[in-house]
C-alpha positions in Angstrom: 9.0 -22.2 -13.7 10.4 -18.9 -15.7 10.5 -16.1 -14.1 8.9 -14.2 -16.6 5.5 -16.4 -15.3 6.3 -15.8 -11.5 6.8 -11.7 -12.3 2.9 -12.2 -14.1 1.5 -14.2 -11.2 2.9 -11.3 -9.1 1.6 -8.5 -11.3 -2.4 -10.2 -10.6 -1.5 -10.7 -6.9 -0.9 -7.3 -6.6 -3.7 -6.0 -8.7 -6.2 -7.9 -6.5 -5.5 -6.3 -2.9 -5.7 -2.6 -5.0 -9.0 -3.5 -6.4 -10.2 -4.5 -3.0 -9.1 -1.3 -1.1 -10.6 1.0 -3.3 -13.8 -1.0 -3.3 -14.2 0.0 0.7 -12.9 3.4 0.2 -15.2 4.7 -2.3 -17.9 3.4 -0.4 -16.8 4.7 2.8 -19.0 7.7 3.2 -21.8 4.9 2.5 -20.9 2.7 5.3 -20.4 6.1 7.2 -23.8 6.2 7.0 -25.0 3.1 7.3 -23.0 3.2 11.0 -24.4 6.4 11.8 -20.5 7.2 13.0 -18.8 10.8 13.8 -15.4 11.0 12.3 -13.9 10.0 15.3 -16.2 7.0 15.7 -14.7 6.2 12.1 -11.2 6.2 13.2 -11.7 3.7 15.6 -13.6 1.6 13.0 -10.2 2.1 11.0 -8.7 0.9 13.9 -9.3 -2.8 13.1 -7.5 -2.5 9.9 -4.1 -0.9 12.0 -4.6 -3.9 14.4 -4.7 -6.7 11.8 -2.1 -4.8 10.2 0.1 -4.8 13.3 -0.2 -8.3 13.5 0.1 -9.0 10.2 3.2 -7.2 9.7 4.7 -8.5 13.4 4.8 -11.6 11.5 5.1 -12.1 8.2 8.5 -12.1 7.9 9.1 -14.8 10.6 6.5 -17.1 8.6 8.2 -15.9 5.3 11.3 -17.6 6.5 9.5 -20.4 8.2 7.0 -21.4 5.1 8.5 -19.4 2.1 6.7 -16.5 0.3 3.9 -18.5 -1.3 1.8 -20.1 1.9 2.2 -16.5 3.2 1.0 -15.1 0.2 -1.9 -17.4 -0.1 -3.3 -17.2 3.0 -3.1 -13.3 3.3 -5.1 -12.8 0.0 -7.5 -14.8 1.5 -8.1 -13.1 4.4 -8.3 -10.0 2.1 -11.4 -11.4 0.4 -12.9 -12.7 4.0 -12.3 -8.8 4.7 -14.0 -7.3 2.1 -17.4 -9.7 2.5 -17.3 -9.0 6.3 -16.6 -5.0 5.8 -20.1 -5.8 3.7 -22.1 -7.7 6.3 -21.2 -5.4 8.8 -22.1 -2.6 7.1 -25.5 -4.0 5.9 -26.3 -4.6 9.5 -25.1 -1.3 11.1 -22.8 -3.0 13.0 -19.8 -1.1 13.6 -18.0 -3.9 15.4 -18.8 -6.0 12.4 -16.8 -3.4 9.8 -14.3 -3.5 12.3 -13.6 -6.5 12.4 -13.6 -7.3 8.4 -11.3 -4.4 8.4 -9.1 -6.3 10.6 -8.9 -9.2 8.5 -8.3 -7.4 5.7 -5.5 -5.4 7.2 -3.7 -9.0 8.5 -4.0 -10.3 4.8 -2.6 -6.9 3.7 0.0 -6.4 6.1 1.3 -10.4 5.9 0.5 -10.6 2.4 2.1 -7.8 0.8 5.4 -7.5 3.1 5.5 -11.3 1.2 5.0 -10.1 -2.3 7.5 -7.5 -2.1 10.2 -9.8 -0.4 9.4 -12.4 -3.9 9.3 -9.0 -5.9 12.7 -8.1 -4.9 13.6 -12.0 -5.8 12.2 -11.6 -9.3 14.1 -8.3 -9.6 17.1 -9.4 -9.0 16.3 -12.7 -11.1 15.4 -10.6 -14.3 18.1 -8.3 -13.7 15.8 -5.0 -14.1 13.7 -2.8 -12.6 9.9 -4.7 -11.2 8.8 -3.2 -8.0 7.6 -0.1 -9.7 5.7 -2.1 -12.3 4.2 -4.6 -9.1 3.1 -1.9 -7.3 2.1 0.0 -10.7 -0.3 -2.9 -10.5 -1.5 -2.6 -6.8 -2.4 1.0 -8.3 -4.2 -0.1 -11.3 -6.3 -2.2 -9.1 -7.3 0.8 -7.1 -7.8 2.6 -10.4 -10.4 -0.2 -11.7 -12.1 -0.3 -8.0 -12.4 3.1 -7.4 -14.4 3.6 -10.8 -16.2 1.0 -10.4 -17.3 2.1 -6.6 -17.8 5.8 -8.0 -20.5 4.3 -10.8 -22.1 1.9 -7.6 -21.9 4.7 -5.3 -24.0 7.2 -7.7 -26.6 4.6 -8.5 -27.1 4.0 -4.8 -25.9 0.0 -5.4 -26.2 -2.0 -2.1 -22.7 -1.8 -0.1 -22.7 -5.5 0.6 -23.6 -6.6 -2.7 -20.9 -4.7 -3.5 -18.4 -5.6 -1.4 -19.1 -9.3 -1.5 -19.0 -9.7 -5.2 -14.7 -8.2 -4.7 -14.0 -10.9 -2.5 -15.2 -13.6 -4.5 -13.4 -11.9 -7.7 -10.3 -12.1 -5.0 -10.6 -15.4 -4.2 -10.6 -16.4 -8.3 -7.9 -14.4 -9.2 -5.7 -16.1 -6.3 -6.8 -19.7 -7.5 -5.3 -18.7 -11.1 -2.3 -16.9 -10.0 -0.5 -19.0 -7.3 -0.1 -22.1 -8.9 2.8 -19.7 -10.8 4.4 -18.6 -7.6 7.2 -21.3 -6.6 6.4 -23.8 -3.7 9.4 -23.3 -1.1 11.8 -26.2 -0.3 10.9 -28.8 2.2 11.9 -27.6 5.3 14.1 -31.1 6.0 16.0 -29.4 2.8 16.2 -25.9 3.9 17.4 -26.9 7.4 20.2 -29.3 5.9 21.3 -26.2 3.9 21.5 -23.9 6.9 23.5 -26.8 8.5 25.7 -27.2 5.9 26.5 -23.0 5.9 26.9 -23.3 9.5 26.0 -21.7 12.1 24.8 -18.3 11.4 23.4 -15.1 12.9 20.0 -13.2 12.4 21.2 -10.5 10.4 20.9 -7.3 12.6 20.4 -5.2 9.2 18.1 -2.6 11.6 22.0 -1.6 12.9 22.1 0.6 9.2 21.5 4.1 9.1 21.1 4.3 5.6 18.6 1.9 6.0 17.1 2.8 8.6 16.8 6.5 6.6 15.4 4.9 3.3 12.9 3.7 5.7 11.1 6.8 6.6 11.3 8.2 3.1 9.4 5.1 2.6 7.2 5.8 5.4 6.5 9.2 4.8 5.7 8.6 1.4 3.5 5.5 2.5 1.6 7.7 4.9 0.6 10.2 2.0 -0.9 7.1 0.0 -2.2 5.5 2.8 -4.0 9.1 4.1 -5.4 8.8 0.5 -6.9 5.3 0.7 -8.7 5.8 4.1 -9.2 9.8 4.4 -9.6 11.1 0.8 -13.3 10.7 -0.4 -14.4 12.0 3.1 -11.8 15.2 2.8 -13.3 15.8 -0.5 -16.9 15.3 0.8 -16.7 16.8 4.3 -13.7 19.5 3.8 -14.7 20.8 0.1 -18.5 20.2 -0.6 -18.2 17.0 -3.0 -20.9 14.5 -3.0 -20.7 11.3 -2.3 -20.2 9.9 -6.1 -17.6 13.2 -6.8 -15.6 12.5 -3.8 -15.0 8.7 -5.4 -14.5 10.1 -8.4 -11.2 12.5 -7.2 -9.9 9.5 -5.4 -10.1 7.5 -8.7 -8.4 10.5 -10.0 -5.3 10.0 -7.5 -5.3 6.5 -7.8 -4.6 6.8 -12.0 -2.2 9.1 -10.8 -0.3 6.7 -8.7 -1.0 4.2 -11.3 1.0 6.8 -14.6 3.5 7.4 -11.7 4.5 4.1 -11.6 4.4 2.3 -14.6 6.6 5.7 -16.0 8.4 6.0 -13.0 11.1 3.3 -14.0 12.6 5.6 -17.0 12.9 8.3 -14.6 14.8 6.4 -12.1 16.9 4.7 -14.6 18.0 8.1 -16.0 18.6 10.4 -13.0 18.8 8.4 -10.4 16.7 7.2 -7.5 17.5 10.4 -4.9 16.5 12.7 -7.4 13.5 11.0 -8.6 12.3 10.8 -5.0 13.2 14.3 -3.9 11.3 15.5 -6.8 8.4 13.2 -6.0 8.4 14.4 -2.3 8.5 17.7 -3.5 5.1 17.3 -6.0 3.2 15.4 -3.2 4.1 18.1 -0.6 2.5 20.6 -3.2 -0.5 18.7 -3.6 -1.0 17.7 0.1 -0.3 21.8 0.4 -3.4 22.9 -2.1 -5.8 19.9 -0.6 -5.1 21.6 2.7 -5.2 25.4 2.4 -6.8 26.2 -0.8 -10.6 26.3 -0.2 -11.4 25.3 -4.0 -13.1 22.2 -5.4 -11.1 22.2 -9.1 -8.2 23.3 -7.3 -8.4 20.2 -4.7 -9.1 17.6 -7.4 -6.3 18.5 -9.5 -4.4 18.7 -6.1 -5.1 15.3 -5.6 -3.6 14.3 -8.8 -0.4 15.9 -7.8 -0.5 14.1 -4.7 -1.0 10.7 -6.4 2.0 11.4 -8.4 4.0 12.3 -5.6 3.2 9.2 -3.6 3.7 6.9 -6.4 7.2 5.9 -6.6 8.1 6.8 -2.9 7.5 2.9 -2.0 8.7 0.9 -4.3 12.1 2.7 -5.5 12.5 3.1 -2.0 12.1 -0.7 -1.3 14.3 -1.9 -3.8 17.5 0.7 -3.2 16.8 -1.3 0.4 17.2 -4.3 -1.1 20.5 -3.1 -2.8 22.1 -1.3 -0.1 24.2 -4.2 1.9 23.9 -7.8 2.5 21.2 -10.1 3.1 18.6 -8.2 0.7 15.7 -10.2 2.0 16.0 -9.2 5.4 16.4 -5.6 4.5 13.3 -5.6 2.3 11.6 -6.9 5.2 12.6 -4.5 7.3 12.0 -1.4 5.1 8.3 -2.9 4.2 7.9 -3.2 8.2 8.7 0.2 8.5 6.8 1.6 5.8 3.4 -0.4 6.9 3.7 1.3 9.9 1.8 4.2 8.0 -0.9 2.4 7.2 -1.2 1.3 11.2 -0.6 5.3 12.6 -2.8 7.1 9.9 -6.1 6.0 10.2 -6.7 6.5 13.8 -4.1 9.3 13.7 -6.0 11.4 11.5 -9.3 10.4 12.7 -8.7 12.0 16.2 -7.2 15.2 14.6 -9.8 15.2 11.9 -12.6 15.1 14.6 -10.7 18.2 16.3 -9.3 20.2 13.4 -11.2 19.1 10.8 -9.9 16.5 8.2 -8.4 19.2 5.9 -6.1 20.8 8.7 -5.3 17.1 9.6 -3.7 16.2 7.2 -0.7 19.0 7.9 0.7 15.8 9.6 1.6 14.3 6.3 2.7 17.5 4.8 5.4 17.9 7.0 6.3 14.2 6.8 6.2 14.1 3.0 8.4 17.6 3.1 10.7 16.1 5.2 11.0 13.2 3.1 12.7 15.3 0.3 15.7 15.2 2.7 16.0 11.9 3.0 16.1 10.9 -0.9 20.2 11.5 -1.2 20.3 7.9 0.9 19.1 5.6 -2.3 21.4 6.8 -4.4 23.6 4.0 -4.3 20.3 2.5 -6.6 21.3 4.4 -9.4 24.9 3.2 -9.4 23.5 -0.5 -9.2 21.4 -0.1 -12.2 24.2 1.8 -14.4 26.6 -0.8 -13.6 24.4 -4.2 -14.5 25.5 -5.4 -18.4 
């Protein structure tokens, strides 16, 4: 199987998750309503999705190693799907427990499934001998582009939330049949034990130990907690902290999501030219502005176009990040494992995070959390650098 095939299997796996996730976000002032919840009874409805994520993460790269990338792959897209139809149920019935839990399936898929896509990314990467991550999770954001518009023209014509919601997972669960069979099946584990035999005994690698990667992990955090703020918090900011409606706060969050989609198809060039530590410092810098306007400038034009600053900002802060992990010492896989783990952790903190703050401070004034985390991640951009120098020296 080339691995021309495997890198487009990988582009549709990624797409499918992004399409998903901005299905439930544009409709989230809708199932707002349909719960009846306060902003603080909405961040513990986001709760479920930290939990599955938790779980999700705690073990994915354990069951990566046991099964290989494609079982874990499999099954986490499909518990994405089963997500998205229960998110709709749920919400349909008022149930808040319901949503919950549907979020919580979808976070397990999303939190086992993607740490498992990135870790065959990386493979693929280093298999083609160029720059992919960006372009994968260029993918994820084109996804989110497509849903969001799509959940901007449902959400103004009033279209049911679980019709909605119900018809994604199915398109999920086609998308996955297509695109697996092009993912390759690991080894039999009779093989891959004989070939750990025959290596000898050897130690977990204790890549954790690094301080450079431990530092490329929270510019990856930071930088995944101002996209992941997005995905849950930004139709309600828009709608609840500068006067949108409902159908104009999905329609600024499709705006950030084509902005994290331009980031990162373009971003590559960029990297390839200047280097990864600039690139990133400059990005930190741009989604510090935009988070800055969002917060403090009481506006609407000046928030949606903040938004799109923010978008670009975010864009390239995970997946340049991930792969100057991968390039930074031995044992790639683990390290790529480790800096996803870290990163995901994000997506568990910010929902429930922000909810409580938001319910207190109002979700504007909130999000000064992620400011000073994205600002601080400008400081940590010098420790990818050794990225560039990978790239400049491959023939």
């Amino acid at each position: 199987m080339s691995s021309v095939a495997r890198r487009n299997a990988l582009f549709a796996l990624f797409f499918l998750p992004g399409i998903t996730i901005a299905s439930w976000v544009t409709r989230t002032p809708d199932v707002r309503d349909l719960l009846g919840a306060s902003t603080a009874e909405m961040g513990l409805v986001l709760f479920g999705l930290s939990a599955g994520s938790m779980i999700g993460i705690l073990c994915s790269g354990a069951l990566v190693s046991r099964f290989g990338s494609r079982p874990v792959i499999a099954v986490g897209t499909s518990l994405i799907a089963a997500g998205s139809a229960t998110i709709g149920i749920g919400a349909a019935l008022g149930s808040a427990p319901l949503v919950a839990l549907g979020l919580g399936l979808f976070g397990l898929g999303m939190g086992g499934g993607e740490i498992a896509m990135n870790i065959e990314g990386a493979e693929v990467e280093r298999a083609l001998g160029r720059s992919t991550l960006p372009a994968l999770h260029g993918c994820f954001s084109l996804g989110t582009v497509v849903g969001a518009v799509i959940g901007m023209l449902l959400t103004a014509i009033a279209f049911p939330v679980v019709v909605h919601l119900v018809v994604v997972a199915v398109i999920v669960v086609a998308g996955l049949v297509v695109a697996i069979r092009f993912i390759p099946a690991p080894l039999p584990r009779a093989v891959r034990v004989a070939a750990s035999a025959a290596d000898g005994p050897r130690r977990r690698p204790q890549v954790w130990k690094d301080p450079r990667l431990l530092l490329i992990g929270f510019l990856i955090l930071a930088l995944a907690m101002a996209e992941g703020s997005a995905n849950d918090w930004l139709p309600l900011v828009m709608v609840d902290g500068h006067g949108f409606d409902a159908a104009l706060g999905s329609a600024v969050f499709a705006a950030f999501a084509a902005a994290m989609t331009a980031g990162r198809f373009v971003g590559g060039r960029f990297v390839d030219r200047f280097g990864s530590a600039a690139v990133l410092c400059a990005s930190a810098i741009v989604g510090a502005i935009g988070l800055a306007l969002v917060i403090f400038v009481d506006d609407q034009i000046v928030a949606a176009v903040a938004a799109v600053l923010w978008g670009l900002g975010a864009s390239l802060g995970f997946p340049v990040a991930l792969s100057a992990a991968g390039e930074s010492g031995e044992h790639p896989e683990a390290r790529v494992a480790l800096a996803a783990t870290i990163g995901y952790v994000a997506f568990l903190v910010g929902p429930p995070l922000l909810g409580f703050l938001g319910d207190h401070f109002g979700l504007r004034h909130a999000l000064i959390v992620v400011l000073a985390l994205v600002a601080l991640a400008a400081f940590a951009a010098p420790a990818t650098a050794r990225r560039h120098a990978a790239v400049a020296s491959r023939p």
